[in-house]
Backbone bond lengths (Angstrom), bond angles and torsions (degrees), N, CA, C in turn:
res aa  C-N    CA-C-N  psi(-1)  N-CA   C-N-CA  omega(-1)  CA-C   N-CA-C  phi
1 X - - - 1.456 - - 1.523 108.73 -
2 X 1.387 117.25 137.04 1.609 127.14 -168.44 1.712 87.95 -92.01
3 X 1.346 108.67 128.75 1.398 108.37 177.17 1.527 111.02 -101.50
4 X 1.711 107.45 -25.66 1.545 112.37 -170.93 1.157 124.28 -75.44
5 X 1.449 132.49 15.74 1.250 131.41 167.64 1.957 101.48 -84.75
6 X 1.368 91.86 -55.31 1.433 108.05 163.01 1.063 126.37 -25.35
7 X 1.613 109.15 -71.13 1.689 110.39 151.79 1.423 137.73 -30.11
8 X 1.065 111.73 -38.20 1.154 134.03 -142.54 1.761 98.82 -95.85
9 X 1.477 104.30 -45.50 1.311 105.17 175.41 1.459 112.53 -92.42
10 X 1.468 126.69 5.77 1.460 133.45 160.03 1.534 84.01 -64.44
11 X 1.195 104.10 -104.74 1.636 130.27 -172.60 2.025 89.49 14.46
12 X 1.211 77.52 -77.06 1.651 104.55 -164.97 1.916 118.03 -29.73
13 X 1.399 100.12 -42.53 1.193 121.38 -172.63 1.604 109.82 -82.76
14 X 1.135 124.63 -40.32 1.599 153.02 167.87 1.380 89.80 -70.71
15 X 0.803 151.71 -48.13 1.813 133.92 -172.33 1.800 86.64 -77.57
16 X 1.146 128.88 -51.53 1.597 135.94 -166.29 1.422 107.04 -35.12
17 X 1.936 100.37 -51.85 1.110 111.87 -149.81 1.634 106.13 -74.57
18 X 1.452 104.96 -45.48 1.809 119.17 163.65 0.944 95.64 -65.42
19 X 1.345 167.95 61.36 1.457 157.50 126.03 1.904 99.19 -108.81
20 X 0.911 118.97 -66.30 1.423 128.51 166.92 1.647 111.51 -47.19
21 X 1.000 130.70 -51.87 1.122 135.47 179.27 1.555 111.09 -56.21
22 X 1.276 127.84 -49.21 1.367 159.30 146.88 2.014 100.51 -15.61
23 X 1.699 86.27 -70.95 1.685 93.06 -156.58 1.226 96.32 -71.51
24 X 1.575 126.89 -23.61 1.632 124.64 -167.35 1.396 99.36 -90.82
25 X 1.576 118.18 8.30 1.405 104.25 169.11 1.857 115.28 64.80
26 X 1.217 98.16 18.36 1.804 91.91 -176.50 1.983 106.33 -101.49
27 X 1.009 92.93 149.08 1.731 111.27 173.74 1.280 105.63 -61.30
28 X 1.091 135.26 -54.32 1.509 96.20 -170.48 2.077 83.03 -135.43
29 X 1.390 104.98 177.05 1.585 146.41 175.04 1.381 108.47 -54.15
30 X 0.897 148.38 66.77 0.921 113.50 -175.70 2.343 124.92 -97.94
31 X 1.370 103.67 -160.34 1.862 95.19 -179.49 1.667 102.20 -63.10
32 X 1.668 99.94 -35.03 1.360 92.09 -175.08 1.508 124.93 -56.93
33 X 1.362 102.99 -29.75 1.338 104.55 -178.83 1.409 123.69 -63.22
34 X 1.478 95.71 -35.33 1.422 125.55 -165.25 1.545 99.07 -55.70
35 X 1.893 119.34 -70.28 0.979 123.03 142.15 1.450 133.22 1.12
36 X 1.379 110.83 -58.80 1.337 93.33 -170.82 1.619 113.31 -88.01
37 X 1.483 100.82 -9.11 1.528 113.34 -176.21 1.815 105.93 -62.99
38 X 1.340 95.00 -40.28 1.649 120.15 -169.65 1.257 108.43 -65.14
39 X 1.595 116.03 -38.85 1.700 129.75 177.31 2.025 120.33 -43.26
40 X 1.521 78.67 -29.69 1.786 102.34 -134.17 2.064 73.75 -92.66
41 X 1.431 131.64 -12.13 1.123 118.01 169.78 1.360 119.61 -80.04
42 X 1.595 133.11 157.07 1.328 112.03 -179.21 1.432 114.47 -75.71
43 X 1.468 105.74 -43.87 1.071 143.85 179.42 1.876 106.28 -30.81
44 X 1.323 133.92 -61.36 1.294 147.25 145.70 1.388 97.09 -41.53
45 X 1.034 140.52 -94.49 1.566 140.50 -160.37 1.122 104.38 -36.96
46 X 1.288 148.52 -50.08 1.706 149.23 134.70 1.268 130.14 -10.52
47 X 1.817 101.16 -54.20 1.839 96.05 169.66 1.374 124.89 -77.01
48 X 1.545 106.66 -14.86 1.662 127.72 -163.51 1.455 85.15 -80.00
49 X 1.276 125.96 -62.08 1.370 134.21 -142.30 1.844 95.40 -75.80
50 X 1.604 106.34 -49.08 1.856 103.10 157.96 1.178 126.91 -24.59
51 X 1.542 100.73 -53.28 1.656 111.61 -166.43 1.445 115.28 -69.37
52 X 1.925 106.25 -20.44 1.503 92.23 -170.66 1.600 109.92 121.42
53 X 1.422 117.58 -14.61 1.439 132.71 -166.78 1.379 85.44 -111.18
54 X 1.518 104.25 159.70 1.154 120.75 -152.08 1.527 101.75 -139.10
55 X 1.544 137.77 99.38 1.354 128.96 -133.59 1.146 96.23 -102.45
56 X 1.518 146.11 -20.03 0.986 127.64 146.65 1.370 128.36 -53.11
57 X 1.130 141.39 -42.23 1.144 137.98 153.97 1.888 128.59 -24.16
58 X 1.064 90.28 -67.00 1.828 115.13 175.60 1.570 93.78 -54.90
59 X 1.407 118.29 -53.66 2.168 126.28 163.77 1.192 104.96 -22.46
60 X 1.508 109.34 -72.22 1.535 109.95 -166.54 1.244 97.06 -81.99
61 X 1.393 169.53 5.49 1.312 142.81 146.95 1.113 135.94 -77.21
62 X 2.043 105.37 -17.46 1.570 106.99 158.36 1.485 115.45 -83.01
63 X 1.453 119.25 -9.21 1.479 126.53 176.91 1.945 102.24 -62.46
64 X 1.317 103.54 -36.49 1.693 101.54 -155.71 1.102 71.78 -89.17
65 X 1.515 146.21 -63.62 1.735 132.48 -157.63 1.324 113.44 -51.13
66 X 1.577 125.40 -32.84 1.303 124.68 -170.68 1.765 107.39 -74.91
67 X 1.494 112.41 -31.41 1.047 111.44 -147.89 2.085 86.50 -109.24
């Protein structure tokens, strides 16, 4: 099993989440952020959207929590 794509879109999402966290000016990282870092992959938006969840949706509810 190839894990480094995997990686690759961790990495990706975890830099997202400290980038946002950053621009929103907040003290610390938090899941939410994490979350939204995770959103922004397609790859997640695919399993979410499998499951029945609807990733825009879950979008706009960390949008109103952040703000």
């Amino acid at each position: 099993m190839n894990t480094q794509p995997l990686q690759a879109n961790l990495q990706s999402a975890i830099r997202k989440a400290f980038e946002l966290a950053r621009f929103k000016r907040h003290e610390f990282v938090t899941v939410e952020h994490l979350l939204a870092g995770l959103l922004s992959e397609s790859e997640v938006q695919k399993t979410l959207s499998s499951c029945g969840v609807k990733p825009t949706k879950v979008q706009a509810s960390l949008d109103a929590f952040f703000e």
